[in-house]
N, C-alpha and C positions, 0 to 999 in steps of 0.2 A: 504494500500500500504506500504511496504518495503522495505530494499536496497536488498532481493536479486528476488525480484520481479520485480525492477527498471533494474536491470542490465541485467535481462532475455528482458523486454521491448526493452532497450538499443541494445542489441542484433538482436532485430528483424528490429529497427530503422536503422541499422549500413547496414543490407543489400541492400537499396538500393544507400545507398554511396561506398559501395563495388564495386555493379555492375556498376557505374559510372565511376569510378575510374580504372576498367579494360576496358572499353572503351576506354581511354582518349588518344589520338595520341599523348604521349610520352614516351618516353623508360623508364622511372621512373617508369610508371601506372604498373609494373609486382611487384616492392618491395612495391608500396603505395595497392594496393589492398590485397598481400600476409599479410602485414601489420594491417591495418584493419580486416582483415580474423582470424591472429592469436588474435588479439584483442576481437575478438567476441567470440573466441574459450576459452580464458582466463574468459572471463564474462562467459563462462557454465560452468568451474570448481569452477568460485569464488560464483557464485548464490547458487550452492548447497553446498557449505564448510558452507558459513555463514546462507545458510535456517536451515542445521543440527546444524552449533557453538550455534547459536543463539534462536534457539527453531522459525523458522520463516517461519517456511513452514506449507502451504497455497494449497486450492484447487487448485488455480486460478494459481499457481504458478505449481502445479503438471501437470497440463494441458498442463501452457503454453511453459514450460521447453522442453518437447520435441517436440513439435512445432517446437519451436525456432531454438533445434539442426539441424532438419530435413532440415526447409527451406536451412539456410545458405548452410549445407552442399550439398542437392540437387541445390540450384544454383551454388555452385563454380563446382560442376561436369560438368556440365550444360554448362557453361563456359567454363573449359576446355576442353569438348568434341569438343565445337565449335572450339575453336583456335587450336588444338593439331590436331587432324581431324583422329587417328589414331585407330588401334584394341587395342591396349595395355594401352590406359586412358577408349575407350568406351567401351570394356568387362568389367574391375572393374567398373566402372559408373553405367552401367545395374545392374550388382549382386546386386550392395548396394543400388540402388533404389529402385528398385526388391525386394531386402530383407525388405525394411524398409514397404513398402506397404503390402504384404503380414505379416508380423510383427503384423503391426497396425490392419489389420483388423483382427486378429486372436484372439487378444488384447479385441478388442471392442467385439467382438463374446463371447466369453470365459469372459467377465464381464457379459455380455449382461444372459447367461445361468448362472451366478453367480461363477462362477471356477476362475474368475481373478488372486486368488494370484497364479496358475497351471501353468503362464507360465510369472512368474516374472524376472525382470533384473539381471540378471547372474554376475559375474566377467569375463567372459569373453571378454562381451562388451567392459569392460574397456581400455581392449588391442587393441579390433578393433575399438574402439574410438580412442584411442592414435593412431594409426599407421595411423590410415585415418587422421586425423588432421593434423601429422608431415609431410603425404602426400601431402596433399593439400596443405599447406602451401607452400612446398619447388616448387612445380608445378607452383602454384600463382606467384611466385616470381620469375620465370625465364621463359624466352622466349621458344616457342614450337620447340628446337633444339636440337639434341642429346647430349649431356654431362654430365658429372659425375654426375652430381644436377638432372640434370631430367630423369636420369636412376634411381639413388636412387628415387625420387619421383614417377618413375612407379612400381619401384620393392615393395616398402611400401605401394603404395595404391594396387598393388597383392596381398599383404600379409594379409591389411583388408580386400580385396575382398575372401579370401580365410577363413577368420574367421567371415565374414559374411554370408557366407554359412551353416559354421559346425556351429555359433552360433543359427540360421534359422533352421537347423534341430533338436537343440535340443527343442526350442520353439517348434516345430513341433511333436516333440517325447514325450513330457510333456502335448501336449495335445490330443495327439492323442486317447487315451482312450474317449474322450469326443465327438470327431470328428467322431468316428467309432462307436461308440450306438446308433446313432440316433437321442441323446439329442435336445431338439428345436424343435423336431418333421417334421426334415426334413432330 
């Protein structure tokens, strides 16, 4: 065990105080969840700065790293699908759900026939990690009401939903050779 293995864990412990915390019947619970939320988001940049500073990355830690992103992120969707109630949080929700399962299993598939490194993590992510995070957070942290804060927080998480498409197809298009032979004998 590790500190940036500890903080990936911490991450995944931190979700069900998140989801607590957006429960909670008062008008606080939008900054203290948002809060928390960007907290956990900071521990997936800091876990991988110091697995790479540090020489400290680990199976266990490759595994659980994107786990971790996954859950938080599909629960604050999740979240605010329920509270927002509207087409404009539940279309990007889906996509990046959507993307992230198709993703995975494409992932496992494509190690599984040994091609893994054929549809490895892009720079592009990086951007629709970023925009969905500053998303989410800004969503988390204000009430499901039109205004400046949560137009920009629909218009940013449109923008990851829209790079989580085109990042989706090109996973798609890097393994499509592999998809289209036959490989696997199916």
């Amino acid at each position: 065990m590790n500190i940036p293995n500890l903080l990936t864990i911490l991450r995944v412990l931190l979700i069900p105080v998140f989801i607590g915390l957006f429960y909670l019947p008062f008008d606080w619970r939008y900054w203290a969840a948002s809060a928390v939320f960007a907290l956990a988001s900071a521990t997936d940049w800091l876990d991988g700065y110091l697995a790479r500073r540090l020489g400290q990355s680990t199976p266990f830690g490759a595994f659980l790293d994107p786990v971790a992103d996954k859950l938080i992120v599909a629960v604050a969707l999740v979240l605010l699908v329920e509270e927002h109630g509207n087409l404009w949080l539940t279309l990007p929700a889906m996509i990046i759900i959507g993307r992230e399962i198709v993703v995975s299993a494409l992932r496992e598939w494509m190690a599984e026939i040994g091609a893994r490194a054929h549809v490895a993590v892009s720079n592009l992510g990086k951007w629709k990690t970023t925009a969905q995070m500053v998303a989410l957070v800004i969503l988390l942290g204000n009430p499901p009401r039109m205004d400046v804060w949560v137009g920009l927080g629909y218009g940013l998480l449109i923008v990851a939903a829209g790079l989580t498409l085109w990042s989706m197809v090109q996973y798609l298009r890097a393994a499509w050779p592999h998809l289209s032979t036959g490989a696997n004998g199916k």
